[in-house]
C-alpha positions in Angstrom: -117.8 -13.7 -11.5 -115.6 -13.9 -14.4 -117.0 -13.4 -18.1 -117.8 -16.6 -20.5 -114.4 -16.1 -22.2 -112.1 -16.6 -19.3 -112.8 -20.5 -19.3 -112.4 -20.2 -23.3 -108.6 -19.3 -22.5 -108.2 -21.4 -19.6 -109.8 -25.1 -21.6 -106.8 -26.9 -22.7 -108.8 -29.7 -23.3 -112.0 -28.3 -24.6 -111.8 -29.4 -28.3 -115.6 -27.2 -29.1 -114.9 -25.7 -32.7 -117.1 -22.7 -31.4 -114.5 -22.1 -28.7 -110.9 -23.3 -30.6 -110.4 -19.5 -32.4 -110.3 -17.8 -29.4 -108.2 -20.7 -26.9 -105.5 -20.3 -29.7 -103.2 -18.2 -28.5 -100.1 -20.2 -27.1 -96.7 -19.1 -26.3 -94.2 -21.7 -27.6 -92.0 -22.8 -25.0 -88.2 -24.4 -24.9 -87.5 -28.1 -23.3 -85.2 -27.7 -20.2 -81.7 -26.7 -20.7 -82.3 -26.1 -24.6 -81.2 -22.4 -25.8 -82.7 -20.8 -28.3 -79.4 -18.9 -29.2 -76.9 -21.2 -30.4 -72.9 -20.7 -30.3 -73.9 -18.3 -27.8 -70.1 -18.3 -27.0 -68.5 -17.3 -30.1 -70.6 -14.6 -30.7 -69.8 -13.2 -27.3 -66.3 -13.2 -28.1 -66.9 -11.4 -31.6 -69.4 -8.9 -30.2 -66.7 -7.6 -27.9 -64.1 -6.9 -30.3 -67.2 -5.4 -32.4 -68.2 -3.0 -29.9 -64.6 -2.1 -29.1 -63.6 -0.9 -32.9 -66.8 0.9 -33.1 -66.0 2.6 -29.9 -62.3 3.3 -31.2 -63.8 4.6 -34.7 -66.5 7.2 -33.0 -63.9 8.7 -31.0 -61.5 9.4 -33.8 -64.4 10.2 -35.9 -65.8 12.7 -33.0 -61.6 14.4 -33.0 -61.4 14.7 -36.5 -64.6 16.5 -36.4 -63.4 18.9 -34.1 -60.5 20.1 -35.1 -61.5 20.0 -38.7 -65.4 21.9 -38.4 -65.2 24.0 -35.1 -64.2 27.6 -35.9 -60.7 28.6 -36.0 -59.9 30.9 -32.7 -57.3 32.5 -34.6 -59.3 34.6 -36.4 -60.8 35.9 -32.8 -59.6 39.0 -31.6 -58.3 39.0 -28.1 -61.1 39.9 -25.6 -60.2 43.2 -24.0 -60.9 45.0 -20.9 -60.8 48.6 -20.5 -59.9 50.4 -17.0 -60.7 53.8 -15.9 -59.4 54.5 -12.7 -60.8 52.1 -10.1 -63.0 50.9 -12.3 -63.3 48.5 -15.1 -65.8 48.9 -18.1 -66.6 45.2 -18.9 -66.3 44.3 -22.7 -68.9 44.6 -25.2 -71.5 41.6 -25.0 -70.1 40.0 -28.1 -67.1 39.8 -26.8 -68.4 38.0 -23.9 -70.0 35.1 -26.1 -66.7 34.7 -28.2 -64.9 33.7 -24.7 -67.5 31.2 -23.8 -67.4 29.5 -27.3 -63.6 29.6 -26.9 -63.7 28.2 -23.8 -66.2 25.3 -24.8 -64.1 24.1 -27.6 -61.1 23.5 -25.0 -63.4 21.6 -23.3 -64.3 19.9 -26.1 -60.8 19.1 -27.0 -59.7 18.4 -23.5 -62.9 15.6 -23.2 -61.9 14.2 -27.2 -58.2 13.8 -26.2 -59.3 12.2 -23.1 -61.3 9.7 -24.7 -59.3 8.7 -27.2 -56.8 7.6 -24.6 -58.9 5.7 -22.7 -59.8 3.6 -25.9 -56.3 3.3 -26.5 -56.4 1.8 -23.4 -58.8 -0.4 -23.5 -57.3 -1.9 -26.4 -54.1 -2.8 -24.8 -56.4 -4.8 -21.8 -56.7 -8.6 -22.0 -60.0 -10.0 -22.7 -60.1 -11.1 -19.1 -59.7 -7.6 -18.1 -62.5 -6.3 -20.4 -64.9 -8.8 -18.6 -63.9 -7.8 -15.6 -64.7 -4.3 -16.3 -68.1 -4.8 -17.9 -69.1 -7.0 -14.8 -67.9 -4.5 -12.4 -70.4 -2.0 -14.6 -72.9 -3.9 -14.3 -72.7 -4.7 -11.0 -72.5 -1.2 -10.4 -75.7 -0.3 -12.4 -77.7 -3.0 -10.6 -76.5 -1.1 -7.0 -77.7 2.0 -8.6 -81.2 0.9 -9.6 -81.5 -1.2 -6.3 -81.0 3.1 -4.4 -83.2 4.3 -6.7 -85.9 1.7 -6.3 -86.8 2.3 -2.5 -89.9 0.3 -2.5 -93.4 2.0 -2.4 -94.3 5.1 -0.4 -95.9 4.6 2.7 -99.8 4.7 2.5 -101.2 7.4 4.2 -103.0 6.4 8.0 -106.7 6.1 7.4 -109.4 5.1 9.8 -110.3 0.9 9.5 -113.4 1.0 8.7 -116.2 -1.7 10.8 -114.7 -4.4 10.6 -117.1 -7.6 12.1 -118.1 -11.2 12.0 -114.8 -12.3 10.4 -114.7 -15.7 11.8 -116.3 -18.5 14.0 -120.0 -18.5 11.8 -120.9 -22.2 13.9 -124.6 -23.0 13.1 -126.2 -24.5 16.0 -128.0 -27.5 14.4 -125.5 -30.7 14.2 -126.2 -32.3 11.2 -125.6 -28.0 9.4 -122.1 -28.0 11.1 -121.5 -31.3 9.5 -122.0 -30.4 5.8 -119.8 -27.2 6.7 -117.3 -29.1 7.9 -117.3 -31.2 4.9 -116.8 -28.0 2.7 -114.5 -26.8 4.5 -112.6 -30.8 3.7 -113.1 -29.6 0.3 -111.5 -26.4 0.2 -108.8 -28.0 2.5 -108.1 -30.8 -0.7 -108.3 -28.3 -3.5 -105.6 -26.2 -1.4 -103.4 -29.1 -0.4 -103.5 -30.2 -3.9 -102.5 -26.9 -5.6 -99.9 -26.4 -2.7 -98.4 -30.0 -3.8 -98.8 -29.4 -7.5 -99.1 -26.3 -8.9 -97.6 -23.8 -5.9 -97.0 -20.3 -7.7 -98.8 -21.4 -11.0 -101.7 -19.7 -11.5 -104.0 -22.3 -11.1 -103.7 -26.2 -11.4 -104.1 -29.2 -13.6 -105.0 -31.7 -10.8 -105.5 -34.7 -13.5 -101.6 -34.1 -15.0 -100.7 -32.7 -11.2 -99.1 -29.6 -12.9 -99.9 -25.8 -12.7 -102.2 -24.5 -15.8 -102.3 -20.9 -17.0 -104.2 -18.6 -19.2 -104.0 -15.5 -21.4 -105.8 -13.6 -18.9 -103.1 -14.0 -16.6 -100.2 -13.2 -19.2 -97.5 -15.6 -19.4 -96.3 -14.9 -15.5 -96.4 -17.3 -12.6 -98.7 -14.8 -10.7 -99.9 -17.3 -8.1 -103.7 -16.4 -9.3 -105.3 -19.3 -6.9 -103.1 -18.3 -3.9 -104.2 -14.5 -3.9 -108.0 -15.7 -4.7 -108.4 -18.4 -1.9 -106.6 -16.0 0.8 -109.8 -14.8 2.0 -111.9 -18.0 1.5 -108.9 -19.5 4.0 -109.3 -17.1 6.8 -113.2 -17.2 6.8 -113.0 -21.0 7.4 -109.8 -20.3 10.1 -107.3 -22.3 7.7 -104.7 -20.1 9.4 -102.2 -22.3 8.7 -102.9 -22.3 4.7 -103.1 -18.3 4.9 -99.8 -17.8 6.3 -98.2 -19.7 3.8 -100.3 -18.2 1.1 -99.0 -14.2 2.9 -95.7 -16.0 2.7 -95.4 -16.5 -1.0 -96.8 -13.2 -1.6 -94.4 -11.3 0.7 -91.7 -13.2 -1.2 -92.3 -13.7 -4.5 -95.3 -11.5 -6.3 -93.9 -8.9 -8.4 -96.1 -7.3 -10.8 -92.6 -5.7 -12.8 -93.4 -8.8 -15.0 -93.6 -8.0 -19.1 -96.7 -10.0 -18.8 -100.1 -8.4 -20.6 -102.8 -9.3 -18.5 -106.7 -8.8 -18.3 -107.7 -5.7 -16.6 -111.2 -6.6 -15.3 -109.3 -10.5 -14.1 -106.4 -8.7 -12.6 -108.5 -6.3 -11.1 -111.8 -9.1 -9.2 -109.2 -11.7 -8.4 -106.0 -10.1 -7.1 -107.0 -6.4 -6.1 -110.0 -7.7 -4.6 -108.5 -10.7 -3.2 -105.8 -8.7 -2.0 -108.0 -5.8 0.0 -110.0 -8.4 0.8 -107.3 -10.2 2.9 -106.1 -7.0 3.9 -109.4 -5.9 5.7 -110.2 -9.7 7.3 -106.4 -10.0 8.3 -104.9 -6.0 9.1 -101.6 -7.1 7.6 -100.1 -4.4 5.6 -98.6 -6.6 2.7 -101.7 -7.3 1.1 -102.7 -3.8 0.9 -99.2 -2.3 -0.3 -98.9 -5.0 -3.1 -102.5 -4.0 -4.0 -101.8 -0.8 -4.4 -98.6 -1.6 -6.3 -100.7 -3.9 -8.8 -103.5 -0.9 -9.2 -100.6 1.6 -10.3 -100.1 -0.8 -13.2 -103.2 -0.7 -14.3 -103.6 2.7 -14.6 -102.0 3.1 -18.1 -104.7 1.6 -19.5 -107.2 4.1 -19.3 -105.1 6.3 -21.8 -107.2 5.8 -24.2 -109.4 9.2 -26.5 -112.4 8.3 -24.2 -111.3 7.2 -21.1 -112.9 3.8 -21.2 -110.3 1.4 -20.6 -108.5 -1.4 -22.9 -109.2 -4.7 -21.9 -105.9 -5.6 -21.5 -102.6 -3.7 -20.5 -99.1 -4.7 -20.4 -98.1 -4.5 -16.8 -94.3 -3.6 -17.5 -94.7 -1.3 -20.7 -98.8 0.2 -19.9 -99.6 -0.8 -23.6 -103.3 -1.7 -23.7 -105.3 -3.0 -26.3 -108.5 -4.8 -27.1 -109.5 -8.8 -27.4 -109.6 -9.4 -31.5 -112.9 -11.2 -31.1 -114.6 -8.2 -29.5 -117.1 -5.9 -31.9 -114.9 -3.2 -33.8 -112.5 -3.4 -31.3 -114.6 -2.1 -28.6 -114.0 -3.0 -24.9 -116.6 -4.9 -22.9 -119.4 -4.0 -20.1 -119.1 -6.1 -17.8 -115.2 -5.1 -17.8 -114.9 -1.3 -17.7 -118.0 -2.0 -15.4 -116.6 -3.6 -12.7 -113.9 -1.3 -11.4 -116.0 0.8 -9.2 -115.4 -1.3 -5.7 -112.0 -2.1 -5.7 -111.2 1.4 -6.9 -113.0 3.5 -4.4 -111.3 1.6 -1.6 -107.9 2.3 -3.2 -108.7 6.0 -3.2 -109.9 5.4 0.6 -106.7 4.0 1.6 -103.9 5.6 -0.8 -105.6 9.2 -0.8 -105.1 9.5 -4.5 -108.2 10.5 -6.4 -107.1 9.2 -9.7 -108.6 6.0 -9.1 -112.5 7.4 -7.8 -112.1 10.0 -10.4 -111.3 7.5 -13.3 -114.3 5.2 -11.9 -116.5 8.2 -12.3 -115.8 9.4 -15.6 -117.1 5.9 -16.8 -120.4 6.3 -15.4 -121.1 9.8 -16.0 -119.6 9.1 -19.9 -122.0 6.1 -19.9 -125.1 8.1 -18.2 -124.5 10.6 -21.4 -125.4 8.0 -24.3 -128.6 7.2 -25.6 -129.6 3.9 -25.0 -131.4 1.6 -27.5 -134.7 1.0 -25.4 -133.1 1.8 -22.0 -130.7 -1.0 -22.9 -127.0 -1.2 -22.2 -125.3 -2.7 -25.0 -122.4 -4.9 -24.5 -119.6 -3.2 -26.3 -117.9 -0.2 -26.7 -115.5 1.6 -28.8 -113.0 3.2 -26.7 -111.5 5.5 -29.3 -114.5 7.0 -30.6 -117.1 6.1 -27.7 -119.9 4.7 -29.0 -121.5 1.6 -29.3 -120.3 -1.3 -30.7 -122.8 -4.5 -31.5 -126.3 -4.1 -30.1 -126.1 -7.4 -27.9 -127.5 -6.7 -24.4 -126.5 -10.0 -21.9 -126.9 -10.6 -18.0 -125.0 -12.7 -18.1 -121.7 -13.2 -20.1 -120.2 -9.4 -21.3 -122.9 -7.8 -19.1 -123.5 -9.4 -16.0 -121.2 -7.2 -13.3 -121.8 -3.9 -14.8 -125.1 -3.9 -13.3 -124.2 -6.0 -10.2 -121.4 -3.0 -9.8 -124.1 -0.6 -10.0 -126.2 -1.6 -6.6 -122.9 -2.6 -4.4 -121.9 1.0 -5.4 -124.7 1.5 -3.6 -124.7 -0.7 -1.0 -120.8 -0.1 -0.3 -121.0 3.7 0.0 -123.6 3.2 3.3 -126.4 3.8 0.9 -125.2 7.6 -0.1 -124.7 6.9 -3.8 -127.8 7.6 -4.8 -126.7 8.0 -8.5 -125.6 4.4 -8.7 -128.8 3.2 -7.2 -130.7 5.2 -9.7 -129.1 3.8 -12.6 -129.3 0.6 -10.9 -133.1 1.0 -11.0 -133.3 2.6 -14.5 -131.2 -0.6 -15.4 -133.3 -3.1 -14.1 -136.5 -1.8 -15.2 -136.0 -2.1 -19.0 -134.1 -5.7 -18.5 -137.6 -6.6 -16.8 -139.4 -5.0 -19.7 -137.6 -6.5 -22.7 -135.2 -9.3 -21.6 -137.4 -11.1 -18.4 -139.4 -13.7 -19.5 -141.8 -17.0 -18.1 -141.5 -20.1 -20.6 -144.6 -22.1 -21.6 -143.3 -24.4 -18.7 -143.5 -21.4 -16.2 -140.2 -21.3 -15.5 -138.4 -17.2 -15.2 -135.7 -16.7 -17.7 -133.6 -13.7 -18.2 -132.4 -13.7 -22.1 -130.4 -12.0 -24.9 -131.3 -8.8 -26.8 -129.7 -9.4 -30.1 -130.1 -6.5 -32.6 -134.1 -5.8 -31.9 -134.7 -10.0 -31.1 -134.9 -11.8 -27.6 -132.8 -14.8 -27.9 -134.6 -17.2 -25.4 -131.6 -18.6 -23.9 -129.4 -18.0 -20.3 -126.1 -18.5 -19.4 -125.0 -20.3 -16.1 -123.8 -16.6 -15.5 -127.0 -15.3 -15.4 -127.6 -17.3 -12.4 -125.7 -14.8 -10.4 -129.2 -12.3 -11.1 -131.5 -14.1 -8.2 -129.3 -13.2 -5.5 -128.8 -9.9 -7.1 -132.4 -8.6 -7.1 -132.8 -10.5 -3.4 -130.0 -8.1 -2.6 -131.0 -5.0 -4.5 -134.9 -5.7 -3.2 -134.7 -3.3 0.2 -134.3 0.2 -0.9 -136.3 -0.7 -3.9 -138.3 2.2 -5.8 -142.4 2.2 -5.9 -142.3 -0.3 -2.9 -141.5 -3.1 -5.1 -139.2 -5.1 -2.5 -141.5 -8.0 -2.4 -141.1 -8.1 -6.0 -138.0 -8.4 -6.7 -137.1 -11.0 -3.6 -140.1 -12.8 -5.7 -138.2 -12.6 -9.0 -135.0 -13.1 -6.9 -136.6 -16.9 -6.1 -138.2 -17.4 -9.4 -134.3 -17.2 -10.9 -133.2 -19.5 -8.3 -135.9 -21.9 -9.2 -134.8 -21.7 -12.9 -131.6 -22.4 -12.4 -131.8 -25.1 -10.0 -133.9 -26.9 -12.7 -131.2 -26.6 -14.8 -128.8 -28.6 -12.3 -131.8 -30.9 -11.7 -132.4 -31.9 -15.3 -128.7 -33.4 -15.8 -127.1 -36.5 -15.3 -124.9 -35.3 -13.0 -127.3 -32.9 -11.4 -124.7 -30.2 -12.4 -125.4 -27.5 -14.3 -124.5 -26.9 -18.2 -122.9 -23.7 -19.6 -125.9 -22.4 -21.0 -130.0 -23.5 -21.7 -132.6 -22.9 -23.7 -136.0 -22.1 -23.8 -137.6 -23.2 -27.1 -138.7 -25.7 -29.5 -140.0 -27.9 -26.3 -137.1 -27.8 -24.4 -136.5 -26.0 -21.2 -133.3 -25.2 -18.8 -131.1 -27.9 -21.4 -128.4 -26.9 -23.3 -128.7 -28.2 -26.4 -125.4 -27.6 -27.9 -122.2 -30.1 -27.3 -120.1 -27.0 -26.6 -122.9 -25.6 -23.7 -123.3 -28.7 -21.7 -119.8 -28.4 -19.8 -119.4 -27.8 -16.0 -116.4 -25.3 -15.1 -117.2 -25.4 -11.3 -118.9 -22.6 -12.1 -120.3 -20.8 -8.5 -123.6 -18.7 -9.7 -126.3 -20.9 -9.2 -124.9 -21.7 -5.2 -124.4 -18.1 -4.9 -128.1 -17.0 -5.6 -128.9 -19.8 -3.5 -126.8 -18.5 -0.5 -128.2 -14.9 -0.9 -131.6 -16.2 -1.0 -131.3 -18.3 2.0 -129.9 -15.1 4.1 -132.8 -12.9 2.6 -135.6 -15.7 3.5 -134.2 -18.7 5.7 -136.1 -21.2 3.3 -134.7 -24.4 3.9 -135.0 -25.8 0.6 -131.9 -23.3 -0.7 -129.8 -25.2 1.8 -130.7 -28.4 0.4 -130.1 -27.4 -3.2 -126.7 -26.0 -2.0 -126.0 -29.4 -0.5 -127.4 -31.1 -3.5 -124.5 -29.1 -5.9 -122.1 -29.9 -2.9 -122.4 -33.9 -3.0 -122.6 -33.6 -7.0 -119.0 -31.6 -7.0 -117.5 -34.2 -4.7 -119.1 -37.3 -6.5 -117.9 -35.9 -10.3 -115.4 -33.4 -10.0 -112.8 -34.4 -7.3 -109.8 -36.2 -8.5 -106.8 -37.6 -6.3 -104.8 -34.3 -7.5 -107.3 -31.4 -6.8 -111.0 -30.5 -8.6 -111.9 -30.5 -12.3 -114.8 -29.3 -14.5 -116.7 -31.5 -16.7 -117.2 -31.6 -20.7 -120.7 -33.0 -20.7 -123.5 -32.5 -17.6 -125.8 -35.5 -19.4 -123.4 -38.1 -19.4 -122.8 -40.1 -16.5 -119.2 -41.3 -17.7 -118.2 -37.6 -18.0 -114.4 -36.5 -19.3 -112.5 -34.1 -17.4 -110.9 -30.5 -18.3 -108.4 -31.6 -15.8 -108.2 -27.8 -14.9 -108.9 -26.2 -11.0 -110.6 -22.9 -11.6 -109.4 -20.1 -8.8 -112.6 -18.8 -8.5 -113.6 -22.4 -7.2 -111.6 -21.8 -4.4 -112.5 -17.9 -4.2 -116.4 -17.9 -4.9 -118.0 -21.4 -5.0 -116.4 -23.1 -2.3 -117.1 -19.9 0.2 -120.5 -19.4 -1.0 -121.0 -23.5 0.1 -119.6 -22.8 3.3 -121.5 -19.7 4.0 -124.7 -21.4 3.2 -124.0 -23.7 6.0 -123.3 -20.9 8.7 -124.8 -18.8 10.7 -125.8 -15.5 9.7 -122.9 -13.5 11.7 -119.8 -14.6 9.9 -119.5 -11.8 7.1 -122.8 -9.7 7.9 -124.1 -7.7 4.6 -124.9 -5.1 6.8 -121.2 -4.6 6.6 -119.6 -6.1 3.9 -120.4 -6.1 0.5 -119.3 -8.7 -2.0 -117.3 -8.2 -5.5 -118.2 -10.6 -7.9 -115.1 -12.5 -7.3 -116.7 -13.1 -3.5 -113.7 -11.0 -1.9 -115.8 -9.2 1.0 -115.0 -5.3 1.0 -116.3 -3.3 4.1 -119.3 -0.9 4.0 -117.4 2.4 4.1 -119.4 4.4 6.7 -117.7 7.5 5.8 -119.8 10.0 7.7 -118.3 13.1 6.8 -115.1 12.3 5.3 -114.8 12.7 1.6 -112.7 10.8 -1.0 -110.5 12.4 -2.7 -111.8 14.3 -5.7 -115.0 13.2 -5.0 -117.9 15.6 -4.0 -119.3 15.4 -0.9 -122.3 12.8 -0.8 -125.6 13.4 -0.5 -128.3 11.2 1.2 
């Protein structure tokens, strides 16, 4: 579930003034063939001759200093050895140090003298000759890294964990297979459509049939939608599609790009998406390149606190902060939603620096005091506290507490910690953030510096199937609450499709001043094929088997098809209410990763991905339940039931 700001960096079109500050960041680029060095040629020719004088100069200048400031031997007394009989008394110690400095300035002379010939040399060579020579150099420097660099270390055997209900999923009622199948004709034309247009882009422009990109991806072809979709592909047995998507991956992902990228985007859509694939698929590529991409991540937690920058340089490990955040502080939902996809790489590498660096961020966190059992979306990672007292569910918040009960869930329900914070968590958003409009309709809003803002993101949606999902286990026997609250959410939120034009929903809505579940603002009424509200839906329909979250999944289905599919691919929507909508003429991955498996999901029977064994990340990549038993990870202590 990526935070609000990813679609601000990823909406070409979007012209909102709210939104232009932070979409402005654009790298300029040249027009084919054009250079932007100029007589390129001439200077070649010059720097040569440059580079050979200065060479000629240092050498002479290097001599000169030799003979003229290195201390005349003549003035040394010869070293001397004295015998008595058979034996020989060695010479005084300071003896001993004026032969070694003796014998290092003949070295010294031998090495000048040397050198100075070979620059004379040089100089008699033809320039063909010196370009020889420098390519035979480099050549040879290229061979010599190529030795060095003997790919990465073999992972260390580790028992599979249950792996089940990876395929087939056919519901027995007729007219249910039919809508899958029809999703699945929908994942097929988003795939086809970014294999024909955009293949290695990060995601696609299907209106201009051209890959897109977007700051959080760095300015490197990464391939973002391939690595996202793998797993969606395999579920729906598009094996096909999947093994040209392992293909380009085996071939051409390289993450020794100088590309800075974001560390919680990097780290839901290609580690997850890449261990996901791994686990459905056993193929060893996917887990060795996550691995690889993890290693580059690390350098960003160098920071006085430990909390990570929000974005790292993936060749050079410099992080650093978005501008827009509060005093520089990193973000919740971001340094929050590591925990899954680093546990696993500690499970599979055996190197506790990733559980350990997990860990410090929770037990840093479970240190601070909290303003009314609230956690505040930003903070400083130099001095470690808070930034802006702005507590969300959704945008800047929303996975940090999702992270907190799949913790839970992941770790075969022995994390007890997580689920404790979970709890702690959840009870003050109920007590200060939860709230029923005049209509009767359950909101979740915005704590903004001691006031409740009555208004809740699309993200937000993602919080029904969340406390469906947290319900079992929950404390004070309060399951049937929560699965309650879980379908008073979904009810919200489905109004808020229901209430458009397009019967799609907007970016955000409001609960005041007689309106409820609209967006009122021109830049809150767009569609990003967004999947929240159909994920609630799919986890409430698992939890309950009402019929009526099929139909609103269906509903959001036909809607998607009817305004968003284009001849090249899917696009969002600027404006919900209008029923001659204009396009952002960009293909979200997370459409392929999250809304278009959650559709499919909703329309198959219960065995195809059980959540008795796998748990979700909030980019919908399926990670297994690690039944660990008695193993422990790596620098972890041993857990306790």
């Amino acid at each position: 579930m990526p935070t609000q700001f990813e679609f601000l960096f990823s909406s070409d079109n979007m012209t909102t003034p709210a939104l232009l500050p932070l979409s402005g960041r654009r790298i300029p680029t040249l027009s084919p063939g054009a250079s932007s060095f100029p007589h390129h040629r001439a200077t070649l020719r010059l720097s040569e001759k440059f580079i050979l004088l200065l060479i000629l100069s240092a050498f002479i200048t290097l001599c000169f200093g030799a003979f003229f400031f290195l201390p005349d031997n003549s003035k040394h007394k010869p070293l001397v050895f004295f015998a008595l009989g058979d034996s020989y008394i060695p010479p005084p110690p300071s003896l001993q140090r004026m032969e070694e400095e003796e014998s290092l300035r003949d070295k010294i002379r031998a090495d000048h003298e040397r050198a100075l010939q070979e620059a004379k040399e040089k100089l008699r060579k033809s320039r063909e000759e010196l370009q020889a020579e420098i390519q035979t150099e480099k050549s040879k420097v290229v061979e010599d890294l190529k030795k060095k660099d003997t790919g990465p270390k073999p992972l260390p055997p580790v028992p599979m964990p249950q792996v089940v209900g990876v395929s087939d999923g056919e519901p027995p009622e007729p007219d249910v297979k039919e809508k899958r199948d029809k999703i699945r004709e929908m994942m097929k034309h988003a795939w086809d459509s970014y294999r024909q247009y955009g293949w290695g882009h990060n995601e696609l422009k299907p209106l201009a049939k051209k890959g897109h990109s977007t700051n959080i991806f760095g300015n490197s072809q990464m391939g973002a939608t391939i690595v996202d979709a793998l797993d969606t592909l395999y579920i729906m047995g598009l094996h096909e599609e999947f093994k040209d998507g392992q293909e380009w991956i085996e071939q051409n992902l390289d993450f020794g790009v100088n590309a800075e990228v974001s560390v919680f985007e990097v780290n839901i859509r290609f580690i997850g998406g890449l261990l996901a694939a791994y686990y459905l698929s056993g193929q060893e590529v996917f887990k060795l390149k996550a691995v690889q991409l993890a290693e580059k991540l690390l350098p960003a937690f160098n920071t006085p606190t430990g909390i990570p920058w929000a974005m790292v340089n993936l060749k050079s490990g410099v992080g650093r902060n978005w501008g827009w955040a509060s005093a520089g502080s990193s973000i919740l939902a971001e340094f929050g939603t590591l925990h899954m996809e680093f546990v696993h790489l500690t499970y599979l590498t055996g190197n506790p620096a990733y559980y350990q660096k997990v860990m410090h961020i929770r037990k840093l966190l479970a240190k601070m005091d909290r303003p009314n059992g609230l956690y505040p979306n930003y903070l400083n990672p130099r001095t470690g506290r808070w930034g802006q007292h702005h507590t969300s569910v959704g945008g800047l918040g929303d996975s940090f507490y999702e992270y907190l009960l799949k913790a839970w869930l992941m770790s075969d329900k022995t994390d007890t910690e997580a689920r404790k914070t979970y709890d702690d968590a959840i009870e003050a958003i109920e007590r200060h953030l939860i709230r029923k409009s005049n209509g009767g309709l359950t909101f979740i809003g915005e704590w903004k510096n001691g006031h409740l803002e009555r208004k809740m993101g699309h993200l937000t949606c993602f919080a029904g199937g969340m406390f469906a999902l947290g319900a079992d286990g929950s404390p004070d026997d309060k399951a049937g609450h929560y699965l309650q609250l879980g379908a008073e959410i979904a009810h919200t939120c489905h109004e808020s499709y229901d209430r458009t034009v397009l019967k799609l929903g907007p970016e955000a809505f409001k609960f005041d001043s007689g309106l409820e579940a609209v967006a009122v603002r021109q830049n809150e009424k767009y569609y990003i094929l967004r999947p929240e509200v159909i994920e609630t839906y799919w986890y409430m329909w698992r939890f309950t088997h009402d019929p009526k979250y099929r139909q609103w999944g269906w509903e959001a289905a036909q809607a998607i098809d009817k305004y968003c599919r284009v001849s090249g691919g899917f696009s969002g929507v600027k404006d919900v209410y209008s029923s001659n909508p204009t396009y952002d003429d960009v293909q979200q991955s997370f459409f392929l990763a999250e809304t278009l498996k959650y559709l499919y999901l909703l329309f198959s029977s219960d065995n195809l991905i059980p959540l008795e064994n796998w748990v979700f990340n909030t980019e919908a990549h399926p990670l297994p339940v690690l039944h660990l038993g008695n193993i422990t990870l790596p620098g972890s202590e041993p857990a306790q039931r």
